[in-house]
Structure formats: structure tokens, C-alpha cells
mmCIF file of the N, C-alpha and C atoms, coordinates in Angstrom:
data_MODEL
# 
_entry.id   MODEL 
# 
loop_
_atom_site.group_PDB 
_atom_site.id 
_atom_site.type_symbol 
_atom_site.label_atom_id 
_atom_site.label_alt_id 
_atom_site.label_comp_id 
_atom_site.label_asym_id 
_atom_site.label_entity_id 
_atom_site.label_seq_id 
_atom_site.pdbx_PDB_ins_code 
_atom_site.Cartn_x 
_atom_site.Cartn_y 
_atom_site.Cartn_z 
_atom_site.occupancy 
_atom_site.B_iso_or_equiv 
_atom_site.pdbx_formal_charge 
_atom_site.auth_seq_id 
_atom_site.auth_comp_id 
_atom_site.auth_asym_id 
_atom_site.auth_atom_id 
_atom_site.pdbx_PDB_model_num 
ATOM 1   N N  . UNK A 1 1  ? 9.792   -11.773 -24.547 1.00 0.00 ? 1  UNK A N  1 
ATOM 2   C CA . UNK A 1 1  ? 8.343   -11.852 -24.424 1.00 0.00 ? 1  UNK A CA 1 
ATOM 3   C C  . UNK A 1 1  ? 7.998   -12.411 -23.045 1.00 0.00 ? 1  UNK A C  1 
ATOM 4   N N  . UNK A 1 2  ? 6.801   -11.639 -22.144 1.00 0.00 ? 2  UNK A N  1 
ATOM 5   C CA . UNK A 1 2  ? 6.632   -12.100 -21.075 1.00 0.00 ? 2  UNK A CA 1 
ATOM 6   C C  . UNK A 1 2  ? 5.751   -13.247 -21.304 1.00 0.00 ? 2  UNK A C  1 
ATOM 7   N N  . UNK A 1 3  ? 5.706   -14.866 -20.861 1.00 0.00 ? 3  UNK A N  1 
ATOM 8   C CA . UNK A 1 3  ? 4.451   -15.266 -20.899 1.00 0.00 ? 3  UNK A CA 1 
ATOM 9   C C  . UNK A 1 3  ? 4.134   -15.706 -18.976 1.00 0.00 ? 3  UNK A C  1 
ATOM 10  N N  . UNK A 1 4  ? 2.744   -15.383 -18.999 1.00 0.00 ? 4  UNK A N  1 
ATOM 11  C CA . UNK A 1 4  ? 2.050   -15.470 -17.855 1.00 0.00 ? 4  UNK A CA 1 
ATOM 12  C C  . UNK A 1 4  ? 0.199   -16.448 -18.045 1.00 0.00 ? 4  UNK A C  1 
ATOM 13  N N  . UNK A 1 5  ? 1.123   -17.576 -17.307 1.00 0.00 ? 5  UNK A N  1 
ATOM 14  C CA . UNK A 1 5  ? -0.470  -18.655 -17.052 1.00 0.00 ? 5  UNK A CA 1 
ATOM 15  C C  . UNK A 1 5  ? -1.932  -17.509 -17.094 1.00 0.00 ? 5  UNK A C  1 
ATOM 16  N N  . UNK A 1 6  ? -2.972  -17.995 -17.858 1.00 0.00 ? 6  UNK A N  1 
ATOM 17  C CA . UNK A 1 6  ? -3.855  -17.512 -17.601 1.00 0.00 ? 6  UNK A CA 1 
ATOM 18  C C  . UNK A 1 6  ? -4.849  -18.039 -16.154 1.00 0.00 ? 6  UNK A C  1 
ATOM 19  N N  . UNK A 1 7  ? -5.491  -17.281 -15.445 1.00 0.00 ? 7  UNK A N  1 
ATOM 20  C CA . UNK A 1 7  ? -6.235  -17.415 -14.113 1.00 0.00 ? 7  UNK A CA 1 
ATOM 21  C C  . UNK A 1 7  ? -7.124  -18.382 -14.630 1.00 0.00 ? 7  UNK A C  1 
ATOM 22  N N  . UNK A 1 8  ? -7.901  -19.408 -14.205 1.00 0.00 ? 8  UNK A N  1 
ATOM 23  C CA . UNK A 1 8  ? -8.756  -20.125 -14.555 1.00 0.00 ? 8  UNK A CA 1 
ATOM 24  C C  . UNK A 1 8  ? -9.624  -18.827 -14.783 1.00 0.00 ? 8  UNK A C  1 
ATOM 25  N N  . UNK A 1 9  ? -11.053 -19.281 -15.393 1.00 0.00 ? 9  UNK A N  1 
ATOM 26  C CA . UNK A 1 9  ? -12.262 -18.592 -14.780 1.00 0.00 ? 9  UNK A CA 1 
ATOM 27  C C  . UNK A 1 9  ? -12.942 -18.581 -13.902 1.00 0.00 ? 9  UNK A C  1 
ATOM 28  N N  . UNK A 1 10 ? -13.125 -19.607 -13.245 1.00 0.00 ? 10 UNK A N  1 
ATOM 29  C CA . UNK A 1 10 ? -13.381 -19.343 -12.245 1.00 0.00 ? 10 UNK A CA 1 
ATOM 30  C C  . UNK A 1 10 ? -12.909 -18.911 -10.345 1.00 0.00 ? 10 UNK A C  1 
ATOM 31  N N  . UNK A 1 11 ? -11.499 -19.132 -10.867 1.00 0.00 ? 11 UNK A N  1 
ATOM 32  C CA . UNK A 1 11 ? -10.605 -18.272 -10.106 1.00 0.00 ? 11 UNK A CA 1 
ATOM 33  C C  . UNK A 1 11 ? -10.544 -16.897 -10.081 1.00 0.00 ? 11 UNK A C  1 
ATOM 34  N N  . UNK A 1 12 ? -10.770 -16.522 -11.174 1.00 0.00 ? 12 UNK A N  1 
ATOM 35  C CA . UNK A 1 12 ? -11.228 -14.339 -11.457 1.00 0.00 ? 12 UNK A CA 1 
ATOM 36  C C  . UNK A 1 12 ? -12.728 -14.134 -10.780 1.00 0.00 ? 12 UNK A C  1 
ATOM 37  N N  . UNK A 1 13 ? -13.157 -15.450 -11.116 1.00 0.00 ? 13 UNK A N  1 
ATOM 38  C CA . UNK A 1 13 ? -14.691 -14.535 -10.627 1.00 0.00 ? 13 UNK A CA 1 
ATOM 39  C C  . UNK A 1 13 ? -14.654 -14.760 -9.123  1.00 0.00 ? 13 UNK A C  1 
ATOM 40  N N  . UNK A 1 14 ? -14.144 -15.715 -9.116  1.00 0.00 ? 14 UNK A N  1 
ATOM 41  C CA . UNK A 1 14 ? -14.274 -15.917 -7.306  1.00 0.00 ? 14 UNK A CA 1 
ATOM 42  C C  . UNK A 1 14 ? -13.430 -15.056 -6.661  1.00 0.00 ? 14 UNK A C  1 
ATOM 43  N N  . UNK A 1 15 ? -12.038 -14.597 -7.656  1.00 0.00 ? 15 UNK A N  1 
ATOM 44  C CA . UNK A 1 15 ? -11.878 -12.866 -7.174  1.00 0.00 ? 15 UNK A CA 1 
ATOM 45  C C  . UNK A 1 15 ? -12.795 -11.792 -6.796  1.00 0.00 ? 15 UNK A C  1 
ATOM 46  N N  . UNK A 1 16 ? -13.120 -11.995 -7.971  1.00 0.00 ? 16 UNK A N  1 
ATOM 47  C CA . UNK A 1 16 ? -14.530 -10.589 -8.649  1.00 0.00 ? 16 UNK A CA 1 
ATOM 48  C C  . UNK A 1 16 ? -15.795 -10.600 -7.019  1.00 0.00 ? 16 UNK A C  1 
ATOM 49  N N  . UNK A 1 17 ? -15.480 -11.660 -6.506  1.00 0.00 ? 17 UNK A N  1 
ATOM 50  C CA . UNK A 1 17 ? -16.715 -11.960 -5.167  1.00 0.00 ? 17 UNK A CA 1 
ATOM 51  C C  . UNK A 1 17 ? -16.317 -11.567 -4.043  1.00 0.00 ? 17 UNK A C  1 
ATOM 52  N N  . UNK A 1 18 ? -14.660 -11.600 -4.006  1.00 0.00 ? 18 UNK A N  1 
ATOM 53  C CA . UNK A 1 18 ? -13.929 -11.585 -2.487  1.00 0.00 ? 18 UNK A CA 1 
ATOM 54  C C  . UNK A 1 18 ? -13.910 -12.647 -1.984  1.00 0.00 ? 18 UNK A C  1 
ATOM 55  N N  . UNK A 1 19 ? -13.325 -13.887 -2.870  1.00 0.00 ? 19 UNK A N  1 
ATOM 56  C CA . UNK A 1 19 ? -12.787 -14.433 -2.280  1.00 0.00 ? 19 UNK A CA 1 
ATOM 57  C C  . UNK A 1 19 ? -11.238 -14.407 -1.666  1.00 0.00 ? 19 UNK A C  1 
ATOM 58  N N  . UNK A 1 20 ? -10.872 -14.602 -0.610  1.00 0.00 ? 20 UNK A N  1 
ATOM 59  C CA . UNK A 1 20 ? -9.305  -14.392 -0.397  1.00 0.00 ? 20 UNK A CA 1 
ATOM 60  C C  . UNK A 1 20 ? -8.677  -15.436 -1.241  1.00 0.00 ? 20 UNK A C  1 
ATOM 61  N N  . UNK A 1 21 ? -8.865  -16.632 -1.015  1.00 0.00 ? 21 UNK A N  1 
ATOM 62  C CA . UNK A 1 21 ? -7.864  -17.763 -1.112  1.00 0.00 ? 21 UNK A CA 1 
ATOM 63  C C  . UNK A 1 21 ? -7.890  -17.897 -2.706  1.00 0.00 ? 21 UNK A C  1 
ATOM 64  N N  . UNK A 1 22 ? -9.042  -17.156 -3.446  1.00 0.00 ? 22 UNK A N  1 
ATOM 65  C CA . UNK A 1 22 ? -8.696  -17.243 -5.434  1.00 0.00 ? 22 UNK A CA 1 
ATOM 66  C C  . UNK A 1 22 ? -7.454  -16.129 -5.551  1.00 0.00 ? 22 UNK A C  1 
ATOM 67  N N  . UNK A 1 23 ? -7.921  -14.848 -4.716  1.00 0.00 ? 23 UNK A N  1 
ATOM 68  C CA . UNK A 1 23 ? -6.134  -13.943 -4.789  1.00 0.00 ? 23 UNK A CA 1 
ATOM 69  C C  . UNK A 1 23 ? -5.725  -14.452 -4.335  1.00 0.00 ? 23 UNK A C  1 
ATOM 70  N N  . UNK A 1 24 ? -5.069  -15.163 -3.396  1.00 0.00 ? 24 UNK A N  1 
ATOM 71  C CA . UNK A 1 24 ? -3.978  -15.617 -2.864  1.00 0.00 ? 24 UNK A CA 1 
ATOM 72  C C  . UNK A 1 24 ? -3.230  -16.583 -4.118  1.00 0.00 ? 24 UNK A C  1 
ATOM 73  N N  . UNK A 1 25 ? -4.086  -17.078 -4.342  1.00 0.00 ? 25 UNK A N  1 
ATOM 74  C CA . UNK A 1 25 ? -3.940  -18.269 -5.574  1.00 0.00 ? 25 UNK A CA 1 
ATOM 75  C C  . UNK A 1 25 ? -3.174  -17.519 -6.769  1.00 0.00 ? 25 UNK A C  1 
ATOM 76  N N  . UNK A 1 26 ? -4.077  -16.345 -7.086  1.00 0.00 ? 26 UNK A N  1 
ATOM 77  C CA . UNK A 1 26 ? -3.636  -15.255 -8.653  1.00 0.00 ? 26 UNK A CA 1 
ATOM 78  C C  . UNK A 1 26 ? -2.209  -14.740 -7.983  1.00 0.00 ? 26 UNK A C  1 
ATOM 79  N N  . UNK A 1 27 ? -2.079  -14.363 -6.857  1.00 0.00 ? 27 UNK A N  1 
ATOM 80  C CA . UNK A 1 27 ? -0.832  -13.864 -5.892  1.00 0.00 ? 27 UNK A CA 1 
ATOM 81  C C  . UNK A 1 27 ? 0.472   -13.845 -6.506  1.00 0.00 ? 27 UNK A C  1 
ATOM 82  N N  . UNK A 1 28 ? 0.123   -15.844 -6.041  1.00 0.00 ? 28 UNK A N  1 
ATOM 83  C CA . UNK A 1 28 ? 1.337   -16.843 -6.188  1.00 0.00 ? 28 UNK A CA 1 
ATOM 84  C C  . UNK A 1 28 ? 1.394   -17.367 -7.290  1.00 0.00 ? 28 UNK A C  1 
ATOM 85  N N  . UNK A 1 29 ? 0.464   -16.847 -8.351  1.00 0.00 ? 29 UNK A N  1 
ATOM 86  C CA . UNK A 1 29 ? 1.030   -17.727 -9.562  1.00 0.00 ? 29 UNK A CA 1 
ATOM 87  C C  . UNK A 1 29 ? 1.260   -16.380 -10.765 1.00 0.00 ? 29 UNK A C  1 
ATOM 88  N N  . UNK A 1 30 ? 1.220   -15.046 -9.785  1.00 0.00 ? 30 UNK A N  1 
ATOM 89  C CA . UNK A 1 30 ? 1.661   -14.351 -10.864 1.00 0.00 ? 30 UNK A CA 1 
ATOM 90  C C  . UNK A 1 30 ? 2.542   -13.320 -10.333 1.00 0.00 ? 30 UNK A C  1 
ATOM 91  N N  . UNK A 1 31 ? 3.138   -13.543 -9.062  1.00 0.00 ? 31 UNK A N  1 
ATOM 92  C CA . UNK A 1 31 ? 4.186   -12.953 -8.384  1.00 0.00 ? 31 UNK A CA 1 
ATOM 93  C C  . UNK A 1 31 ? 5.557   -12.360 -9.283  1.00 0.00 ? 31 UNK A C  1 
ATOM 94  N N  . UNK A 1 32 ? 6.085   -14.263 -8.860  1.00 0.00 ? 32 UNK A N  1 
ATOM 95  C CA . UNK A 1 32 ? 7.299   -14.426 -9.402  1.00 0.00 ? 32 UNK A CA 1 
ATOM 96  C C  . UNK A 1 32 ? 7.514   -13.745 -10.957 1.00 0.00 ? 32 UNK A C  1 
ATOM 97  N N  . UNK A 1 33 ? 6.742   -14.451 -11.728 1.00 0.00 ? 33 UNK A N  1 
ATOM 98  C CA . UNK A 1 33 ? 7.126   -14.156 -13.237 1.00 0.00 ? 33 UNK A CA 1 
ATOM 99  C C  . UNK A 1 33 ? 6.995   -12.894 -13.391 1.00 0.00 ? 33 UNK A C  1 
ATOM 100 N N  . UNK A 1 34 ? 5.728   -11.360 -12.697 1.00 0.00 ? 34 UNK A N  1 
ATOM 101 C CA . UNK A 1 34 ? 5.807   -10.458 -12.811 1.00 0.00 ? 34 UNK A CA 1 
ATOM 102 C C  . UNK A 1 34 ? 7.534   -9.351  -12.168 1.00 0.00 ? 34 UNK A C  1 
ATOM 103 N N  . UNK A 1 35 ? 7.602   -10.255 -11.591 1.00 0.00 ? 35 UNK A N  1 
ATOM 104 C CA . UNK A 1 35 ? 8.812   -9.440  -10.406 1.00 0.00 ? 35 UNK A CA 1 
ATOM 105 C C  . UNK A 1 35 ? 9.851   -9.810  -11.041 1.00 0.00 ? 35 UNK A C  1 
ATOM 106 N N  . UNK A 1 36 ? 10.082  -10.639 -12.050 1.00 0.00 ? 36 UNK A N  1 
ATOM 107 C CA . UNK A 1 36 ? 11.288  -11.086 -12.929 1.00 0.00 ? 36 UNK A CA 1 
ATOM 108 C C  . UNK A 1 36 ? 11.592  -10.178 -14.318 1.00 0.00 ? 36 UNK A C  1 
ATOM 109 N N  . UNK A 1 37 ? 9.832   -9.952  -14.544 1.00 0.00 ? 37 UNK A N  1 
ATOM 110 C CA . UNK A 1 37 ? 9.792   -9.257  -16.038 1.00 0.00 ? 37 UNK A CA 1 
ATOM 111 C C  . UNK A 1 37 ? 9.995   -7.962  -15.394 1.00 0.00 ? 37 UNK A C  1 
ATOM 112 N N  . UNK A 1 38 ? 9.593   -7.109  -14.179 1.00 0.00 ? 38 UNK A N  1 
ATOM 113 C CA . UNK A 1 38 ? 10.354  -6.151  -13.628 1.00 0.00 ? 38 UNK A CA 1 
ATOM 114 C C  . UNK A 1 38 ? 11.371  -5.655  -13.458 1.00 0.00 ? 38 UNK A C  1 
ATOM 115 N N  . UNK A 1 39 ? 12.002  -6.655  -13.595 1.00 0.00 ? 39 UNK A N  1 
ATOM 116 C CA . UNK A 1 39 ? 13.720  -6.421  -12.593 1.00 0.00 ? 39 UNK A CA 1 
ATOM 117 C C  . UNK A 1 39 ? 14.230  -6.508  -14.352 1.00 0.00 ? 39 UNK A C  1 
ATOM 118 N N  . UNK A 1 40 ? 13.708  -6.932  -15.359 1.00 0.00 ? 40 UNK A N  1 
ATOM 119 C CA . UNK A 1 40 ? 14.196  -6.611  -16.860 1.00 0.00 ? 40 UNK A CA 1 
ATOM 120 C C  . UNK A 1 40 ? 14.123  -4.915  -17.495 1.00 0.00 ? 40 UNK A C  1 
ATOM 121 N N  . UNK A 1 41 ? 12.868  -4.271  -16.780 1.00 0.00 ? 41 UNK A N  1 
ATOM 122 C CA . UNK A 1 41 ? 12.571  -2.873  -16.949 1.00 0.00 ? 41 UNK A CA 1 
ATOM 123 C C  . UNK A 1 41 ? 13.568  -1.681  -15.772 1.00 0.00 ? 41 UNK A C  1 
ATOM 124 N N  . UNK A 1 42 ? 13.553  -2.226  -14.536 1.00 0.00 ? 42 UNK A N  1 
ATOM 125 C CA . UNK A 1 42 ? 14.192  -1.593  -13.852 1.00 0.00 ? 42 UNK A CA 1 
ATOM 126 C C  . UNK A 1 42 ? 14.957  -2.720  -12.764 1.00 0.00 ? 42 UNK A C  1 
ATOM 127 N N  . UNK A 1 43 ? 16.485  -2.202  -12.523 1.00 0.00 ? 43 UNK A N  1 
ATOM 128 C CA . UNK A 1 43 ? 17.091  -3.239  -11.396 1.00 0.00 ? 43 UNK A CA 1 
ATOM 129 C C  . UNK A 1 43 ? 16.804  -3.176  -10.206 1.00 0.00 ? 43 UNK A C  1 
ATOM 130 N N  . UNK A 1 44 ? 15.951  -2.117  -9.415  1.00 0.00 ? 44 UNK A N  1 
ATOM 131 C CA . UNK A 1 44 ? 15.507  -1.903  -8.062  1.00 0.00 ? 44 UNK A CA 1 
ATOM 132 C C  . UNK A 1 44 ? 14.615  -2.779  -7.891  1.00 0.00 ? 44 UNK A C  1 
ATOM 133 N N  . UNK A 1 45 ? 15.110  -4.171  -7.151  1.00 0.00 ? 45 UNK A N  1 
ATOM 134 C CA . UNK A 1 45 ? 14.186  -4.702  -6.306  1.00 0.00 ? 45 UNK A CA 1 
ATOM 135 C C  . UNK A 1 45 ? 13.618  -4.617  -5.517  1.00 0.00 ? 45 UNK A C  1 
ATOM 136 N N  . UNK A 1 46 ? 13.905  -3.520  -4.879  1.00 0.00 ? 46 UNK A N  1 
ATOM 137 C CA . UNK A 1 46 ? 12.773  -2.619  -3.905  1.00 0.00 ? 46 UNK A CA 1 
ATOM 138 C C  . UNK A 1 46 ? 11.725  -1.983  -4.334  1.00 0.00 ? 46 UNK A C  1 
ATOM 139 N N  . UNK A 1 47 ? 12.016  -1.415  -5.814  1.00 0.00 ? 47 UNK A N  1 
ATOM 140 C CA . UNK A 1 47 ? 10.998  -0.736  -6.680  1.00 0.00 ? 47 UNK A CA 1 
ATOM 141 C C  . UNK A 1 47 ? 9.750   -1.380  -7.201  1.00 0.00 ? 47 UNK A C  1 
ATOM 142 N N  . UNK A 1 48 ? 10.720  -2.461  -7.469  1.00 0.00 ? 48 UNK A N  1 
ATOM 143 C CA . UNK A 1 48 ? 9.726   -3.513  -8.447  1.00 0.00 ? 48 UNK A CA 1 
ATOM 144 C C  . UNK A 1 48 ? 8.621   -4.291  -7.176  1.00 0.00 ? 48 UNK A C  1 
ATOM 145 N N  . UNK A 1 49 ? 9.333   -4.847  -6.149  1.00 0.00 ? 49 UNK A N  1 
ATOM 146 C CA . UNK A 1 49 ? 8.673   -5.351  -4.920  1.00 0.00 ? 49 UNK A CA 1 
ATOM 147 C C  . UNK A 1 49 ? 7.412   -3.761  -4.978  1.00 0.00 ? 49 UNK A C  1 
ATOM 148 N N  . UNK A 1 50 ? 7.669   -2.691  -4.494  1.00 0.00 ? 50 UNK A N  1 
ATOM 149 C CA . UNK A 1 50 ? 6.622   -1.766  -4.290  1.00 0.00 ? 50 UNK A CA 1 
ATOM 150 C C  . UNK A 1 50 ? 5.896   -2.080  -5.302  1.00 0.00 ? 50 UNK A C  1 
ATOM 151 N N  . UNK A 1 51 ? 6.103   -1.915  -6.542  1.00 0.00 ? 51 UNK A N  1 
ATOM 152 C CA . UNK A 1 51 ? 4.896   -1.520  -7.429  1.00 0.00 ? 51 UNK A CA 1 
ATOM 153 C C  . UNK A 1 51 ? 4.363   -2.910  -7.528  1.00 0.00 ? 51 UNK A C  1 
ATOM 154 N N  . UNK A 1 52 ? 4.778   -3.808  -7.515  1.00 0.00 ? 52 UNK A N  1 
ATOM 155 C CA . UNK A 1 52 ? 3.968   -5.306  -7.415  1.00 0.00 ? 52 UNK A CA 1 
ATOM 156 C C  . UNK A 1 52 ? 2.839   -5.054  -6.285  1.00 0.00 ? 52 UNK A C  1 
ATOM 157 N N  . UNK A 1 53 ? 3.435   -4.681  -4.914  1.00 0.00 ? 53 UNK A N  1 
ATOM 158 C CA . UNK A 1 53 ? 2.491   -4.317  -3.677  1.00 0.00 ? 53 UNK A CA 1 
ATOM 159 C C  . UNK A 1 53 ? 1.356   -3.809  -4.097  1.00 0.00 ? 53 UNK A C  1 
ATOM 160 N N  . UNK A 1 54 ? 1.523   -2.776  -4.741  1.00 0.00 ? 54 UNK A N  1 
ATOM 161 C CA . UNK A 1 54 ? 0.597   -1.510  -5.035  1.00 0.00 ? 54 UNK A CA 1 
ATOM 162 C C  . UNK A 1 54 ? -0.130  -1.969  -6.089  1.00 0.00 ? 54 UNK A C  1 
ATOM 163 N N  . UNK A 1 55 ? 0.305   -2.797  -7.178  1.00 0.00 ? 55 UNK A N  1 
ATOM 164 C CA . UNK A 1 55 ? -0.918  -3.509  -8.336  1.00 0.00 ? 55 UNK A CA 1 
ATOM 165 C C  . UNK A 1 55 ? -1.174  -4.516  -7.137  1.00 0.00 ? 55 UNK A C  1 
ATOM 166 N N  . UNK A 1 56 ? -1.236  -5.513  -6.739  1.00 0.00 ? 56 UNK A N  1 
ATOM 167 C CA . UNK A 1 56 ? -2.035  -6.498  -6.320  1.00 0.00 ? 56 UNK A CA 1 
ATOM 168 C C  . UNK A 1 56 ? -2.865  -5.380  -4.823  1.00 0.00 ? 56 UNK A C  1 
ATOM 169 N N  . UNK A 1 57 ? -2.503  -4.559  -4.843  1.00 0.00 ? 57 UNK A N  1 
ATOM 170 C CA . UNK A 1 57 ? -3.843  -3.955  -4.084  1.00 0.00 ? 57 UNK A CA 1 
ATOM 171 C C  . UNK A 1 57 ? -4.690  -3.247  -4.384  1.00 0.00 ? 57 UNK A C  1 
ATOM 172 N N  . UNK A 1 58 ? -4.151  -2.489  -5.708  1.00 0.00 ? 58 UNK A N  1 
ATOM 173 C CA . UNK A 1 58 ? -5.956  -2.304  -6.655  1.00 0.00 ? 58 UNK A CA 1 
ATOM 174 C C  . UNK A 1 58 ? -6.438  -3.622  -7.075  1.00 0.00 ? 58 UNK A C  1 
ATOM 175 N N  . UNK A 1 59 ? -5.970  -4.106  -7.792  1.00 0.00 ? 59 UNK A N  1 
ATOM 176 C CA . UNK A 1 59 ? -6.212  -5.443  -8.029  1.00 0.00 ? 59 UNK A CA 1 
ATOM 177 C C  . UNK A 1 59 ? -7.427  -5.877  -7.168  1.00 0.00 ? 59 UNK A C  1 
ATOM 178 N N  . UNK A 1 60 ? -7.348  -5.976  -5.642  1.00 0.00 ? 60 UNK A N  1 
ATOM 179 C CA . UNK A 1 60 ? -7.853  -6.290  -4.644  1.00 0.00 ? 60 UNK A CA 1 
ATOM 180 C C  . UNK A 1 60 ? -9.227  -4.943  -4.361  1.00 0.00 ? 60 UNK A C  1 
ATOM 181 N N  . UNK A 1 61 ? -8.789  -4.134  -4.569  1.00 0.00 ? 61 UNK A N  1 
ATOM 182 C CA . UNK A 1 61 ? -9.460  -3.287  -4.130  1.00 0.00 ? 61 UNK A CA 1 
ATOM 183 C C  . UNK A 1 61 ? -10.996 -2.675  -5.227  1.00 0.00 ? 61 UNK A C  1 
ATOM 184 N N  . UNK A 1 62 ? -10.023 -2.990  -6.190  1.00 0.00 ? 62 UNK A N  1 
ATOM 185 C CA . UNK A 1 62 ? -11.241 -2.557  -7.725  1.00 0.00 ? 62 UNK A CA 1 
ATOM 186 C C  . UNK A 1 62 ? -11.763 -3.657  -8.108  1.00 0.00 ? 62 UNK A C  1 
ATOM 187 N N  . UNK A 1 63 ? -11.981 -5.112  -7.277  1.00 0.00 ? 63 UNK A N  1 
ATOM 188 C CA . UNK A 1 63 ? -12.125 -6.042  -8.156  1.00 0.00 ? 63 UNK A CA 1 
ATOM 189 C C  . UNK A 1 63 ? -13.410 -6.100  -8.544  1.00 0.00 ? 63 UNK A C  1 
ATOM 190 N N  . UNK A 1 64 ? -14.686 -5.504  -7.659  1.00 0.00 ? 64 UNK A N  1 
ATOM 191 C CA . UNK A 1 64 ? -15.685 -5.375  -7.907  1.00 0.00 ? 64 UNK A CA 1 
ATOM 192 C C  . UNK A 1 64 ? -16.098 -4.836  -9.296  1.00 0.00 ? 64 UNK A C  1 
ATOM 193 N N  . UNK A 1 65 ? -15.075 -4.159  -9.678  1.00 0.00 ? 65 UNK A N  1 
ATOM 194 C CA . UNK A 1 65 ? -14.879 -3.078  -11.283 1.00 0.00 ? 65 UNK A CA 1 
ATOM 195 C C  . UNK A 1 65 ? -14.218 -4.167  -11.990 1.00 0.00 ? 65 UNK A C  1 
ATOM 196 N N  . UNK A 1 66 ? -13.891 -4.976  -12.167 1.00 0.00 ? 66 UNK A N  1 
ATOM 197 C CA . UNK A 1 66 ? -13.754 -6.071  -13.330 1.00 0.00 ? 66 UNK A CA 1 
ATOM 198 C C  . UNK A 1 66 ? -14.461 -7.069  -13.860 1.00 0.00 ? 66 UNK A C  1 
ATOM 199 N N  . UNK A 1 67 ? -13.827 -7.261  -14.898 1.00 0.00 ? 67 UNK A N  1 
ATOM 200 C CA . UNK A 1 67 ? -14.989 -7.683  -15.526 1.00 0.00 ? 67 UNK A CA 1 
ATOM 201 C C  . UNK A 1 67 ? -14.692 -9.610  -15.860 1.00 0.00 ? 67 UNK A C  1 
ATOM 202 N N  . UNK A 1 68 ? -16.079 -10.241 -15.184 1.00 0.00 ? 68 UNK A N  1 
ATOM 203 C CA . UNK A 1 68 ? -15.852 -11.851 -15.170 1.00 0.00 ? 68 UNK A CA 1 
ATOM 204 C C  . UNK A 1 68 ? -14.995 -12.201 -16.757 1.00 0.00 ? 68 UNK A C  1 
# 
């Protein structure tokens, strides 16, 4: 079972605004544990590194589309 800290709330919304330093924050506290539960689905740490890249940049990019 993966478990992953939940974001404060007001760390998502201050996402949801553009703030940098609340992603930076969601970044680093959901990096590691995602890139671990990765490397359990597939062993390419190159793979898993990409697709981490690529979610934390919709992430970034759609945040306006989420919801507080």
C-alpha cells in the first residue's frame, strides 16, 4: 500500500494561484515516495524519473483546473 502525506489546504490552493514555493513544497514532499512506489511498477529509473517530470508538469500546468 502506497501511503502519501496529504498537502495541507492551504498549500493546494496556493498551488491552485501559482504559487511557486507551495509546488516546490508538494515537489519535495511527494517526489521521493512517488519515485519509490514507481520503481515497484517498473525498474527503469529513467522511466519513472520521466513520468514523475511529466505529472508534476501538468500538475503545474492544469492547476488552474483543480479543484481547492
Amino acid at each position: 500500500m502506497l501511503y502519501l502525506p496529504l498537502p495541507m489546504n492551504q498549500e493546494w490552493q496556493n498551488l491552485i494561484q501559482g504559487n511557486t514555493e507551495s509546488f516546490e513544497g508538494i515537489y519535495t514532499t511527494y517526489y521521493k515516495p512517488l519515485f519509490r512506489y514507481g520503481l515497484k511498477i517498473c525498474q527503469d529509473k529513467e522511466l519513472v524519473k520521466e513520468c514523475l517530470h511529466i505529472l508534476f508538469c501538468e500538475l503545474w500546468e492544469k492547476r488552474t483546473h483543480l479543484r481547492a
